[in-house]
C-alpha positions in Angstrom: -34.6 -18.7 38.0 -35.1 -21.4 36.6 -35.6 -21.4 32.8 -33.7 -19.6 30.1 -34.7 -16.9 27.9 -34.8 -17.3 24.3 -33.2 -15.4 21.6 -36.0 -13.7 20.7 -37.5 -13.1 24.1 -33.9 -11.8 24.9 -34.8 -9.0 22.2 -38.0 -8.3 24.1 -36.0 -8.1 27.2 -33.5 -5.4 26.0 -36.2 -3.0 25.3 -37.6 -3.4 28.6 -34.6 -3.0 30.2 -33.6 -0.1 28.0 -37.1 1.6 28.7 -37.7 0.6 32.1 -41.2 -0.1 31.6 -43.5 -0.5 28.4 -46.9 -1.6 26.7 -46.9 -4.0 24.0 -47.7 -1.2 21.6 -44.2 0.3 22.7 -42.3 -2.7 22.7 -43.7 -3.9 19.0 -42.8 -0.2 17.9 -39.1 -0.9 19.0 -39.1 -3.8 17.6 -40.2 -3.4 14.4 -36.5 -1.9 13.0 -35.1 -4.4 13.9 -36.7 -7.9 13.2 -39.6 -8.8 11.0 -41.6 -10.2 13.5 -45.6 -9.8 13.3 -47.3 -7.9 16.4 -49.0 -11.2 17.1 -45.3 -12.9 17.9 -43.9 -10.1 20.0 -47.2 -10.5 22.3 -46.6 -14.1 22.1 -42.9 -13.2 23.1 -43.9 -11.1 26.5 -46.4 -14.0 27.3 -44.3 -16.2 27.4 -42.0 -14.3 29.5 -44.7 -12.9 31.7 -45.7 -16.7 32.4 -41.8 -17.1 33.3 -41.6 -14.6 35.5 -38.8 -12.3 34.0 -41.4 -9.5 33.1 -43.9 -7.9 35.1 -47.7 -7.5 34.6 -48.9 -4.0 36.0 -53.1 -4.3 34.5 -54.2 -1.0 36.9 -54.2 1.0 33.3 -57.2 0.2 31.3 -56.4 0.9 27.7 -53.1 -1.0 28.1 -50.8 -3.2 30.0 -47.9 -2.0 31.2 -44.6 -4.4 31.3 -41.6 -4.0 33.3 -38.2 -6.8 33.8 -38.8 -8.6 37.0 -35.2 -8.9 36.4 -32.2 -7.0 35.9 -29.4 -6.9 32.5 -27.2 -7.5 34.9 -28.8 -10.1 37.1 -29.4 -12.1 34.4 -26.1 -12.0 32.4 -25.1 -13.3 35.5 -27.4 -16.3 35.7 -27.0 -17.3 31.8 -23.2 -16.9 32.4 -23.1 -19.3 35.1 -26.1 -21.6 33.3 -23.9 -21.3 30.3 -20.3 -22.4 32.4 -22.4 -25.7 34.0 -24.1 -26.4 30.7 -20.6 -26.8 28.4 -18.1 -26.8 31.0 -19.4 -28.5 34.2 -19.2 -25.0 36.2 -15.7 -24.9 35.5 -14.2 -22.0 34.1 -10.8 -23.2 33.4 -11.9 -25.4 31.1 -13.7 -22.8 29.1 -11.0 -20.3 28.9 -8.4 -23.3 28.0 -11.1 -24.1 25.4 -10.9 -20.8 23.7 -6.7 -20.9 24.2 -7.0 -24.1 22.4 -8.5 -23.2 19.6 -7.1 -19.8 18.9 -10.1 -17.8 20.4 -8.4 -15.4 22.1 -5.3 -13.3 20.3 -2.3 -12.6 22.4 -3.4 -9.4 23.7 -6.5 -10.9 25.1 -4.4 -13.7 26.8 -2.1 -11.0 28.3 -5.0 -9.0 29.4 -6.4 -12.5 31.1 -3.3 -12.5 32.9 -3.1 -9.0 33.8 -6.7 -9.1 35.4 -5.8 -12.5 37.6 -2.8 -10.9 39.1 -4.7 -8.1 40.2 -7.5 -10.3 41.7 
């Protein structure tokens, strides 16, 4: 993987991973409570991320196109996490929890439950 996934293709991406597979029809229909986006965009949307290879193509169906995630929720929360780390904080995740320390991110709970979960690991 190399590229990221935009907000908006990210919204594309939860349906598909939600439904498992979809036609643009489908995926405009899910999308249509929840952003104001034209039917034109959202098929601009899976393009793109067709052409990036995070969805699938499957064109054996003739009246429609049926897309799928070449990629899981999972296996990509793990990429953007670790893009994310490298991008602001050179890989190092010290430095981003001691960010959010710093400036009062995290409440005390949260900092007790950090340390809870490192003693156990």
């Amino acid at each position: 993987m190399k590229q990221n996934i935009s907000e908006s293709e990210l919204e594309v991406m939860k349906v598909l991973w939600k439904s498992k597979e979809a036609t643009s029809a489908e995926i405009i229909e899910n999308l249509k409570g929840k952003s104001e986006w034209k039917p034109k965009t959202i098929q601009t949307l899976i393009t793109r991320l067709v052409s990036k290879d995070f969805v699938n193509v499957d064109k054996s169906n003739k009246k429609s196109y049926i897309y799928s995630a070449s990629i899981s929720e999972e296996e990509y929360k793990n990429y953007a996490s670790k893009s994310f780390l490298e991008k602001l904080y050179n890989g190092s995740i010290n430095k981003m929890v001691l960010s959010f320390v710093k400036d009062k991110k995290l409440s005390k709970a949260e900092i007790e439950e950090l340390k809870d979960i490192l003693r156990d690991e």
